[in-house]
LUMDODREN-204914 format. One record per residue (C-alpha): residue number from 1; residue in three letters; chain; x, y, z. Coordinates in steps of 0.2 Angstrom, whole numbers, plus 2048, in hexadecimal, padded with zeros to 3 digits. Layout:
PT num residu chaine east north  up
PT NUM    ALA      A    X     Y   Z
...
END
This chain:
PT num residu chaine east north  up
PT   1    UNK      A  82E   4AC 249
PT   2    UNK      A  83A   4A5 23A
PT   3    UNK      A  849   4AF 238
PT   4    UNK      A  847   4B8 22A
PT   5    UNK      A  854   4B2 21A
PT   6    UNK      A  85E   4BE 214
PT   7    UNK      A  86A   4BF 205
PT   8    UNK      A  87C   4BC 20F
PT   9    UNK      A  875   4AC 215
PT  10    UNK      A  870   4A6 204
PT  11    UNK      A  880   4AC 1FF
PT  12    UNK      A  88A   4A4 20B
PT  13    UNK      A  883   494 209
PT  14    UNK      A  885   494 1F6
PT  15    UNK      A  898   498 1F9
PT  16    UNK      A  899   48C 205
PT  17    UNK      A  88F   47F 1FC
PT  18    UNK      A  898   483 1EA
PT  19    UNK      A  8AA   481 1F7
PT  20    UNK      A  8A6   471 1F9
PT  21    UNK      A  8A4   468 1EA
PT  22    UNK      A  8B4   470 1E5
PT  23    UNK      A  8BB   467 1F2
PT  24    UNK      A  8B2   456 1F0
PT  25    UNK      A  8BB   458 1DD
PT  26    UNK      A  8CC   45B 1E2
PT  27    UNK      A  8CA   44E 1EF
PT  28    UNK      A  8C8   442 1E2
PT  29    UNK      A  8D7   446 1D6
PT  30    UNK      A  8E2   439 1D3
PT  31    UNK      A  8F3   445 1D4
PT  32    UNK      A  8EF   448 1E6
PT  33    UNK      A  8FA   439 1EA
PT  34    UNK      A  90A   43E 1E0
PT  35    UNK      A  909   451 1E9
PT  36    UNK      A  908   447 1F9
PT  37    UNK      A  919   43D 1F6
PT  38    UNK      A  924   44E 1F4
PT  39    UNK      A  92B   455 206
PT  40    UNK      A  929   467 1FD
PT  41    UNK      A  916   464 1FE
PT  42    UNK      A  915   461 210
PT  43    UNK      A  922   470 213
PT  44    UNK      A  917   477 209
PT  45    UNK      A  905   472 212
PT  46    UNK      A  90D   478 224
PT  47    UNK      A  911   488 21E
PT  48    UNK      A  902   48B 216
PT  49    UNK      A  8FA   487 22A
PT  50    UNK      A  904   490 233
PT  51    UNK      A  8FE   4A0 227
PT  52    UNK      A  8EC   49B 22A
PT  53    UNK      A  8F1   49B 23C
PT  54    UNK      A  8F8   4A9 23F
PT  55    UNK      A  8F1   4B8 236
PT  56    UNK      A  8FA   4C9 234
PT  57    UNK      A  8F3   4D9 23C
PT  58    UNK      A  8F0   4E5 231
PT  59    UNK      A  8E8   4F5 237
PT  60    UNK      A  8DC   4FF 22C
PT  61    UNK      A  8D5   50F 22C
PT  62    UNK      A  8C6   511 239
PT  63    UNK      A  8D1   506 245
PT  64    UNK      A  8C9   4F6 23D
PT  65    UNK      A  8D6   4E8 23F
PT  66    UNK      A  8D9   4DE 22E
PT  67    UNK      A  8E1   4CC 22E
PT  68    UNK      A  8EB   4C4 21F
PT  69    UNK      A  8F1   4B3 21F
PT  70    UNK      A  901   4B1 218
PT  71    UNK      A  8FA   4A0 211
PT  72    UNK      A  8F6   4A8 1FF
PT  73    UNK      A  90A   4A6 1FA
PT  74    UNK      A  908   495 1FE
PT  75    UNK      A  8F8   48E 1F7
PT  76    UNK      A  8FD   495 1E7
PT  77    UNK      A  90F   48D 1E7
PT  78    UNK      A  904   47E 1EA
PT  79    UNK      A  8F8   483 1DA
PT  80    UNK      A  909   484 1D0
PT  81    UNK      A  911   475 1D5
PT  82    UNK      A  907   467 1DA
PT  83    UNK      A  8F6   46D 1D2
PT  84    UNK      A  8E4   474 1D8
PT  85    UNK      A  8DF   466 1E0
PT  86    UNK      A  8ED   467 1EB
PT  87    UNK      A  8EC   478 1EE
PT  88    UNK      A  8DB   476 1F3
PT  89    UNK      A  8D9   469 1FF
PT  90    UNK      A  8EA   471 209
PT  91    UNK      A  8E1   483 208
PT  92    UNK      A  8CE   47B 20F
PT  93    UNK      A  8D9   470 21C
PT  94    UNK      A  8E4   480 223
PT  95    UNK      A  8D4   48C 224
PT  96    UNK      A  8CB   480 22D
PT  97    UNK      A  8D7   47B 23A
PT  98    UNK      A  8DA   48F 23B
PT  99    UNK      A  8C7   490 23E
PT 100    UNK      A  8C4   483 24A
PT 101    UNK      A  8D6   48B 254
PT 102    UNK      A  8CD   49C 253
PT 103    UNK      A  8BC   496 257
PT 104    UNK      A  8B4   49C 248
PT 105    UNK      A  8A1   499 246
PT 106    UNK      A  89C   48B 23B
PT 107    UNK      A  897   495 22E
PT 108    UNK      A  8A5   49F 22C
PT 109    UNK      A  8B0   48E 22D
PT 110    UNK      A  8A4   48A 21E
PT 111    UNK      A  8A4   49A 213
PT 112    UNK      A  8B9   49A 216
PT 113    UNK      A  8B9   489 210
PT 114    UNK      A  8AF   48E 200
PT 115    UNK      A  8B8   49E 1FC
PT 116    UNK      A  8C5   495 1FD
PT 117    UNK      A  8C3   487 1F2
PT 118    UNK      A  8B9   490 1E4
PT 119    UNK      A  8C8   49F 1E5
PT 120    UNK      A  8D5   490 1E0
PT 121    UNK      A  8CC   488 1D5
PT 122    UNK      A  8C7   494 1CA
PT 123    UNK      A  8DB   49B 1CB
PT 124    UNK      A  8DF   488 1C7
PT 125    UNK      A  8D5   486 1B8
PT 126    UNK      A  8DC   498 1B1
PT 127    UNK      A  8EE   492 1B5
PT 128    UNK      A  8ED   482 1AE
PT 129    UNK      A  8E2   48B 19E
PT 130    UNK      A  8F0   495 19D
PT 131    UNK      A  8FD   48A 19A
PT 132    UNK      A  905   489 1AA
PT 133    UNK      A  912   47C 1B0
PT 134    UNK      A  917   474 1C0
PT 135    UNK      A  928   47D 1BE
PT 136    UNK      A  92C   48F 1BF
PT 137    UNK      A  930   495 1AC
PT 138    UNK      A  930   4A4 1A3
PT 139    UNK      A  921   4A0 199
PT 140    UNK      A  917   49A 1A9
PT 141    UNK      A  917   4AD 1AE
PT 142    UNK      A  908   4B1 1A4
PT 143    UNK      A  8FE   4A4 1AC
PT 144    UNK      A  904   4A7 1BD
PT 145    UNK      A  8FE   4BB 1BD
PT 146    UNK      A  8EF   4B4 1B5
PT 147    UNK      A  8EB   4A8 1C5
PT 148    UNK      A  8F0   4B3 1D1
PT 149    UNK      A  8E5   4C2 1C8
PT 150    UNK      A  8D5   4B6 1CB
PT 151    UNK      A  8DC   4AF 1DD
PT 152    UNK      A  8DC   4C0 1E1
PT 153    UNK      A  8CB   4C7 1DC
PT 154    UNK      A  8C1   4B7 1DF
PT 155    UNK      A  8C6   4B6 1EF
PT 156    UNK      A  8C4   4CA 1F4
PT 157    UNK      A  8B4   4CC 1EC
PT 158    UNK      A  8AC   4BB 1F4
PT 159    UNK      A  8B2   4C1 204
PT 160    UNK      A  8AB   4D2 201
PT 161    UNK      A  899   4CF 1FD
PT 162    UNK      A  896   4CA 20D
PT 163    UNK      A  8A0   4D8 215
PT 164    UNK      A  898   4E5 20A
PT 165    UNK      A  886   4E0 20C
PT 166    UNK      A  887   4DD 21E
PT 167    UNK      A  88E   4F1 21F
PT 168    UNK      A  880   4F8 218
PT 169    UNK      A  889   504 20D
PT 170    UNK      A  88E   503 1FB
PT 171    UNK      A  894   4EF 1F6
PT 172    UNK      A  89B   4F7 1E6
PT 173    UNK      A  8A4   505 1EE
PT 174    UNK      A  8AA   4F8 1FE
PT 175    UNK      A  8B3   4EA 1F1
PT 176    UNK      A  8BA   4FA 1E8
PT 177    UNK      A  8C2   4FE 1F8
PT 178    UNK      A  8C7   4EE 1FE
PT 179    UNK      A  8CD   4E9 1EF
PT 180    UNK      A  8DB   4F6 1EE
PT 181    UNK      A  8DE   4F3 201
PT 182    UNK      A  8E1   4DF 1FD
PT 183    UNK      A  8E9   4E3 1ED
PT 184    UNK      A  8F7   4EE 1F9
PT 185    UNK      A  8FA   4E0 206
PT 186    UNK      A  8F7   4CE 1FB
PT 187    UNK      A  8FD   4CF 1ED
PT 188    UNK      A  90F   4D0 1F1
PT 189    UNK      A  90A   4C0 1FB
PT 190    UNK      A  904   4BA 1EB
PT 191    UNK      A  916   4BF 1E2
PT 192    UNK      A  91E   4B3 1EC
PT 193    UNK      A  918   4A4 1E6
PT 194    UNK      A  925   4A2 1D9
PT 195    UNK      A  931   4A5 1E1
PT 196    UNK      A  92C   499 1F0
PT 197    UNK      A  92D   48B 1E2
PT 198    UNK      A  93E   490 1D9
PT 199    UNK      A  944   491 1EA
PT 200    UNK      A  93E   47F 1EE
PT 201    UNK      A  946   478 1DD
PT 202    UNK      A  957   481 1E1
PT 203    UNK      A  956   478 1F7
PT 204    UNK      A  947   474 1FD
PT 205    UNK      A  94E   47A 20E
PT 206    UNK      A  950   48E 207
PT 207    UNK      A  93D   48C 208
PT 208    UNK      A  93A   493 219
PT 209    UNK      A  945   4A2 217
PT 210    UNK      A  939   4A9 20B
PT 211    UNK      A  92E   4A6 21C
PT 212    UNK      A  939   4B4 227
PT 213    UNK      A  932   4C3 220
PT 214    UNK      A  921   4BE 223
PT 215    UNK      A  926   4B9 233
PT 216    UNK      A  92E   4CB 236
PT 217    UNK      A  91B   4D5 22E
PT 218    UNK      A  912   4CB 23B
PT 219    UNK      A  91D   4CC 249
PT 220    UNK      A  91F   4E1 245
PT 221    UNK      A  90D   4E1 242
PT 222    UNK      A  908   4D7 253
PT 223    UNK      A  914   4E3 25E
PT 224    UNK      A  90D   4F3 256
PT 225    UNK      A  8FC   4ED 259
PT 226    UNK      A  900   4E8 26D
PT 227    UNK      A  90A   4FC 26E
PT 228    UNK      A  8FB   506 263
PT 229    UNK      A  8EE   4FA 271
PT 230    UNK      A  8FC   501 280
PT 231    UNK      A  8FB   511 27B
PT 232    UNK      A  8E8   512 27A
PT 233    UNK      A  8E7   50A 28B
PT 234    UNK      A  8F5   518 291
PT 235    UNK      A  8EB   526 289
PT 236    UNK      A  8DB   51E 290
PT 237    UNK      A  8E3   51F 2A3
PT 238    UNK      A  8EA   52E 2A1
PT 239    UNK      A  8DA   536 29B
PT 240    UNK      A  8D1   52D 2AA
PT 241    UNK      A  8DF   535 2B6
PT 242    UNK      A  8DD   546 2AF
PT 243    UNK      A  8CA   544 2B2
PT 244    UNK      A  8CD   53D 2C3
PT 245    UNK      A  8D9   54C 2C7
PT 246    UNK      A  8CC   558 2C1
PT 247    UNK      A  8BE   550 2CA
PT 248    UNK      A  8C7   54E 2DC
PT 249    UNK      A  8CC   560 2D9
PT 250    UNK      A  8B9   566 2D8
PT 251    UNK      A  8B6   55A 2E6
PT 252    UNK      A  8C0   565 2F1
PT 253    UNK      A  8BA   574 2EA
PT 254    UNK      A  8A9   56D 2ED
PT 255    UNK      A  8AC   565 300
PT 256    UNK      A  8B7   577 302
PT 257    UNK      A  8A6   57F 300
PT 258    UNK      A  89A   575 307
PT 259    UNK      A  8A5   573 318
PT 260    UNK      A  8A8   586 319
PT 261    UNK      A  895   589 317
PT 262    UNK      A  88D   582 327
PT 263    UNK      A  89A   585 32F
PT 264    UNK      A  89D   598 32B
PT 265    UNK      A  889   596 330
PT 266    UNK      A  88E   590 342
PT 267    UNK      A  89A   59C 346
PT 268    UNK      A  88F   5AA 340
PT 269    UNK      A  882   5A6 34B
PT 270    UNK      A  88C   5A2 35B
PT 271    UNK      A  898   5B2 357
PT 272    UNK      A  885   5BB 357
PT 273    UNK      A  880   5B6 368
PT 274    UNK      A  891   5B7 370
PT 275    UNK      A  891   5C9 36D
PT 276    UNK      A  87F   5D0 36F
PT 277    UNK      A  87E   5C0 37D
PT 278    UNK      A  870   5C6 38A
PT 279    UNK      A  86A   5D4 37E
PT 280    UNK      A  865   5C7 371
PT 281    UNK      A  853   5C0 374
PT 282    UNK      A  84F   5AF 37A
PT 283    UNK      A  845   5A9 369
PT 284    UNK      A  852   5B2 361
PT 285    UNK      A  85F   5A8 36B
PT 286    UNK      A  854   597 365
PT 287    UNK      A  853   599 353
PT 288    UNK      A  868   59D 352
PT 289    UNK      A  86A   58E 35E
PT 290    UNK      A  85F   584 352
PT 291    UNK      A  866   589 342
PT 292    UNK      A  878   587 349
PT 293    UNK      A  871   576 34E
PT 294    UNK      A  86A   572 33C
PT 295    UNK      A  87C   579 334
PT 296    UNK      A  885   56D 341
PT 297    UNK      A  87A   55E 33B
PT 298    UNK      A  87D   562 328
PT 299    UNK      A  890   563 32C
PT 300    UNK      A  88F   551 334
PT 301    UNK      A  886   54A 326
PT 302    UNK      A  895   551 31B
PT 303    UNK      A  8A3   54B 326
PT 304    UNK      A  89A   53A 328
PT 305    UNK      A  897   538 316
PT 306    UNK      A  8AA   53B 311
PT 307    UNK      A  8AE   52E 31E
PT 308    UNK      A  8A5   523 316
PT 309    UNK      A  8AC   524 305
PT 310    UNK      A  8BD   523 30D
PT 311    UNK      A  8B6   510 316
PT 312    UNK      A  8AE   50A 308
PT 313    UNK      A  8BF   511 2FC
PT 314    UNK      A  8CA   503 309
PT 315    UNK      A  8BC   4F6 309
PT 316    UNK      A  8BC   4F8 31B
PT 317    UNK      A  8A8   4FD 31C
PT 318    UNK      A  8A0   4F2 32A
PT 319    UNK      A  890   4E6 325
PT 320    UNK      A  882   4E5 332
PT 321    UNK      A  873   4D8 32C
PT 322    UNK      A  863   4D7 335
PT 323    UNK      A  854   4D1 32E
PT 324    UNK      A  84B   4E2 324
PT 325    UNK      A  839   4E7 31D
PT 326    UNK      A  83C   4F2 310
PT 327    UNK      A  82A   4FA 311
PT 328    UNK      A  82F   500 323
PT 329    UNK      A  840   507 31E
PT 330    UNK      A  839   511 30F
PT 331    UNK      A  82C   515 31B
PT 332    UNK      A  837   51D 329
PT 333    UNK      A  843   525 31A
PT 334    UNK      A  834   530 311
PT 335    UNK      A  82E   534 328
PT 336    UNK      A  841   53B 32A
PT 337    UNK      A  841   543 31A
PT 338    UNK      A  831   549 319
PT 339    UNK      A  835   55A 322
PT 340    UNK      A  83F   55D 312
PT 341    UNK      A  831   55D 306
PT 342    UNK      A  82B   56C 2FF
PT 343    UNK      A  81B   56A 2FC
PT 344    UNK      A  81F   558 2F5
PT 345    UNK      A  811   549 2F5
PT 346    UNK      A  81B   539 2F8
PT 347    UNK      A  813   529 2EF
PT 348    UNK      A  818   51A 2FB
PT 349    UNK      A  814   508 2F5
PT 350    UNK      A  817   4F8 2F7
PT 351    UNK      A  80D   4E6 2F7
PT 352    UNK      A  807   4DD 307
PT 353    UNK      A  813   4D0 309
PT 354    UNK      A  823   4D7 302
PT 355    UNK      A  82F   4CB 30A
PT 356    UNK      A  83E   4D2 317
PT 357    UNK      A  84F   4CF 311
PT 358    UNK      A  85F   4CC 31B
PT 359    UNK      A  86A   4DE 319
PT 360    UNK      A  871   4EC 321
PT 361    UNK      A  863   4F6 326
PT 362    UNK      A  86E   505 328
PT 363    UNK      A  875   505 318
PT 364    UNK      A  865   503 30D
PT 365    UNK      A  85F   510 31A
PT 366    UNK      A  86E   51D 311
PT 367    UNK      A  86C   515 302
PT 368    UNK      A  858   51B 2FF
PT 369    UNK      A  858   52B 309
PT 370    UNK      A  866   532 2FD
PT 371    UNK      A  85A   52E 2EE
PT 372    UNK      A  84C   534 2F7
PT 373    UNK      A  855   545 2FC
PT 374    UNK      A  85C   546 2EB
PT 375    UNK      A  84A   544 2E6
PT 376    UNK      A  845   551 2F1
PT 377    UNK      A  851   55C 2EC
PT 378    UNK      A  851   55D 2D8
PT 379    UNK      A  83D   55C 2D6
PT 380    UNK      A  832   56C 2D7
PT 381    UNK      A  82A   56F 2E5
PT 382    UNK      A  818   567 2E6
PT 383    UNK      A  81D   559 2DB
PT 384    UNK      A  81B   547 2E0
PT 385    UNK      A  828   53B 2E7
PT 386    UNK      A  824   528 2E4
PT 387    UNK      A  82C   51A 2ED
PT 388    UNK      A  82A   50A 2E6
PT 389    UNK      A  82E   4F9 2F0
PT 390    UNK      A  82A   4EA 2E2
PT 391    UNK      A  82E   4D8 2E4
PT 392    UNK      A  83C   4D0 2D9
PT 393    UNK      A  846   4BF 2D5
PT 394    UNK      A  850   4BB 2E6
PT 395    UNK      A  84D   4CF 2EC
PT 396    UNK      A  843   4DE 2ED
PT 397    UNK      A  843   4EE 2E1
PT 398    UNK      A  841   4FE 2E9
PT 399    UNK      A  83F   50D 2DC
PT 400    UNK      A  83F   520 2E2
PT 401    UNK      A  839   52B 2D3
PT 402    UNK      A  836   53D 2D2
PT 403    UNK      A  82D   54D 2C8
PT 404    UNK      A  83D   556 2C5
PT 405    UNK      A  847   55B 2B5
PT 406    UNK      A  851   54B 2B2
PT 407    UNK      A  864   548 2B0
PT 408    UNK      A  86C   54E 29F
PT 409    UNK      A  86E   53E 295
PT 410    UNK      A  882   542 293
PT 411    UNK      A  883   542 2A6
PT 412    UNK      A  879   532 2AA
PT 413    UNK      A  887   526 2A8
PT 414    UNK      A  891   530 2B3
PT 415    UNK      A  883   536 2C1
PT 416    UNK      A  88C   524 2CD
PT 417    UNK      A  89E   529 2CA
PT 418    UNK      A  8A7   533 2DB
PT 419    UNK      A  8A9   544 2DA
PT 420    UNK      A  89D   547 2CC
PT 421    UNK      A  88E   552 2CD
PT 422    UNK      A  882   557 2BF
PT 423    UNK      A  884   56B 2C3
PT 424    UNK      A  896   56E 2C6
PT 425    UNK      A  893   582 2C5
PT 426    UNK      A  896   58D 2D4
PT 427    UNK      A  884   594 2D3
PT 428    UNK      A  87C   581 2D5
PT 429    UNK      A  86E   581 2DB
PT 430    UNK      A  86C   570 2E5
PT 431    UNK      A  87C   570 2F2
PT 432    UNK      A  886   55D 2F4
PT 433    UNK      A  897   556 2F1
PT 434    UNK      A  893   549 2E3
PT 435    UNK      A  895   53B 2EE
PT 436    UNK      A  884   537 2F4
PT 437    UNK      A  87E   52B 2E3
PT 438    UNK      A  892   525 2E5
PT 439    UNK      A  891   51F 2F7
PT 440    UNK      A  880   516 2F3
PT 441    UNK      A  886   50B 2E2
PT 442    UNK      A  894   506 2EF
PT 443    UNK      A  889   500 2FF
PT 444    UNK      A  880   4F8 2F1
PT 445    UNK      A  88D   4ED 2E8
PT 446    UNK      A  894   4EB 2FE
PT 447    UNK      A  880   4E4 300
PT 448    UNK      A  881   4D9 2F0
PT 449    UNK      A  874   4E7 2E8
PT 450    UNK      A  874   4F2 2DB
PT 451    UNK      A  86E   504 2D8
PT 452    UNK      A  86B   50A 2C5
PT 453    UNK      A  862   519 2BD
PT 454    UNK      A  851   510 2B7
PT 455    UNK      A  84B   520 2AE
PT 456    UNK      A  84E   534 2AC
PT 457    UNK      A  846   53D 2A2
PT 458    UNK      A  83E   550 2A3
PT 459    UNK      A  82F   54A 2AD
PT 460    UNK      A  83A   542 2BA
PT 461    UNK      A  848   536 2BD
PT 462    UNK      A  849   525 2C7
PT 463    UNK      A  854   518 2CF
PT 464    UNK      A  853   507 2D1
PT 465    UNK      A  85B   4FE 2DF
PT 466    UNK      A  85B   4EA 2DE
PT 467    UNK      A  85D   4E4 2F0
PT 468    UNK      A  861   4CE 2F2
PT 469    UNK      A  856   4C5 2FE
PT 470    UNK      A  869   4C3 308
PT 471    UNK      A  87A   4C9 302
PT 472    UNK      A  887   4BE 2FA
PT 473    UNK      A  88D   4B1 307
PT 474    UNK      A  883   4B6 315
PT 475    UNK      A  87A   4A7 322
PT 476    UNK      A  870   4AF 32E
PT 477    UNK      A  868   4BE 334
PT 478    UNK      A  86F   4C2 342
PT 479    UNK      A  882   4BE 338
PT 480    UNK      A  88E   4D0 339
PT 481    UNK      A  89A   4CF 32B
PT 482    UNK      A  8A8   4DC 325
PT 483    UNK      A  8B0   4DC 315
END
């Protein structure tokens, strides 16, 4: 389908398309050659570049960044004293060099170069209409504030209509903004132009002078810019650190509790049959010895799992690749989990033919039984569990999706970070330490895969994990690497 046309591109080309046959006039003006004898025209010209060139900074409100070329002091010099031609072809010349340096798109190089040109030649025409002279007199005054008036306000409100309309608010309430912003920061720049030319009657070499001020506003401006970026960066890490602090400190708070509880668990049971010892029946005995059994297991899962954060902290996390079918691993995960469920119907699929991939079996193995745990332990009872194993480019996907509430959309982008858990009360209600979704983005990014949240919602939630036929760099299947 055609792009639709819309009114700043029409708009831009009639700028651009009116900028150049200004240019094609004053490209054919006779006086061109006489400008081009004098060295104050060339001083002049490179001045004039080097204000295109380098912009000054200006920060607005909103923290929008706003760029004026010190270039308008010079380009009307040039209007005053060697005509609008010349002015013209020196302005087009610097703004498209300044373009190009910048990498500007084409268009913009265009719409510059017309702005430009219709901005001068329209302040030309009033200067000269006015009776202004090559050399700076009293009665020039008039026509100078004159030309500079219409310098000022073609060039702002050319500019603007296409700033304006592209906001989408109010054009007439944008130009009357910007106009008094532009009014505040060029029209001093403007104010110098006379006195740039009686400087360059009295010594051409006084020119540059009226250049160290400038030089001073963009160097001030620059340097604030780089301390205000600094500082943001600063108050960024700082508000990251406090965030870290606070997080590692509920991470103990958390691991505090969940070590004491199995283990609080184990002790009670063994403290109940050392003292009632043979008065303490022997199904009785069992199910203490089986539950201390279960409470030893759960407390091994949660020293393991810190170890493993601290390996894969260091980059020190072994890799183990054998060939791996990913219908069998998803299969043996929902078997071991499946004494879990609660009441739960698991949905297992995957097409015949799904090719194996060169991994670590282990580590996917971690990687979907915490999804499919965390599955089991946020949905309701007797909702379904569905996990998907789908082709892909160069890989396999493997989605586990549940029934349950969903995350909160203010904690999604956070559900991977370490430490962080949804329900940071006391009176959760799903136990864990916040490192579970943590420790699988990192043996995914270790395997060259990657885990995302594809979907949550309130009828569910579900991740995504991309797995590569073969990690990055590997060469065989039977190849052990380590990181």
């Amino acid at each position: 389908m055609a792009r639709k046309v819309r009114f700043v591109d029409v708009y831009v080309l009639l700028v651009a398309s009116a900028g150049a046959v200004v240019v094609v006039w004053a490209g054919g003006r006779t006086d061109l050659r006489d400008a081009a004898s004098s060295r104050g025209f060339w001083l002049f010209a490179l001045l004039l570049l080097l204000g295109e060139v380098f912009p000054i900074a200006i920060p607005r409100k909103g923290g929008e960044i706003e760029y004026l070329t010190a270039s308008t002091t010079f380009a009307i010099a040039m209007l005053m004293a060697y005509g609008p031609a010349a002015a013209i072809l020196v302005q087009v010349s610097a703004s498209i060099i300044a373009d190009l340096v910048q990498r500007k798109s084409a268009w913009k190089v265009a719409f510059n170069v017309g702005q430009y040109a219709l901005s001068l030649g329209v302040a030309g025409v009033v200067y000269q209409a006015a009776g202004g002279t090559a050399a700076v007199h009293a009665s020039s005054l008039p026509a100078f504030l004159a030309a500079g008036a219409v310098f000022f306000i073609a060039n702002v409100i050319l500019t603007d209509i296409v700033l304006g309309v592209t906001s989408g608010g109010s054009l007439a309430d944008f130009i009357g903004h910007d106009l008094l912003f532009q009014a505040q920061t060029t029209l001093p720049l403007l104010a110098l132009a006379p006195v740039v030319i009686a400087i360059m009657d009295e010594s051409l070499w006084l020119v540059p002078l009226v250049v160290a001020p400038e030089v001073a506003v963009w160097w001030g401006t620059h340097l604030a810019l780089e301390n205000a970026r600094l500082a943001e960066e600063l108050g960024g890490s700082l508000e990251q650190m406090t965030e870290l602090a606070r997080a590692k400190d509920d991470f103990v708070a958390v691991v505090s509790h969940e070590l004491r509880t199995p283990l609080t668990s184990i002790q009670g049971y063994v403290k109940t049959m050392l003292q009632l010892e043979e008065d303490l029946p022997p199904d009785q005995r069992k199910t203490f010895l089986e539950a201390a059994d279960r409470q030893s297991d759960r407390l091994r899962r949660l020293i393991e799992q810190l170890l493993v954060v601290a390996r894969l902290e260091s980059d020190v996390e072994p890799i183990a690749l054998s060939l791996v079918s990913i219908p069998r691993l998803a299969s043996d995960v929902v078997d071991e989990l499946r004494p879990q469920a609660r009441g739960h119907v698991f949905d297992l699929r995957s097409p015949a033919g799904l090719p194996s991939l060169l991994t670590d079996e282990a580590k996917v193995h971690q990687i979907l039984s915490n999804l499919v745990e965390n599955a089991l332990k946020y949905a309701p009872a007797d909702t379904r569990i569905s996990v998907h194993a789908e082709p892909a480019v160069r890989g396999v996907v493997v989605s586990v999706a549940d029934e349950g509430p969903g995350i909160p959309e203010d904690a999604q982008e956070r559900i991977f970070e370490r430490f962080f858990q949804v329900d940071q009360s006391a009176t959760r209600r799903v136990g864990g330490t916040g490192l579970g979704l943590y420790i699988c983005t990192k043996m995914a990014a270790a395997l060259g895969a990657r885990l995302w949240l594809a979907r949550s919602a309130e009828g569910g939630s579900e991740f995504s994990l991309f797995l590569p036929e073969r990690p990055p760099g590997s060469e065989g299947p039977a190849e052990a690497v380590s990181r």
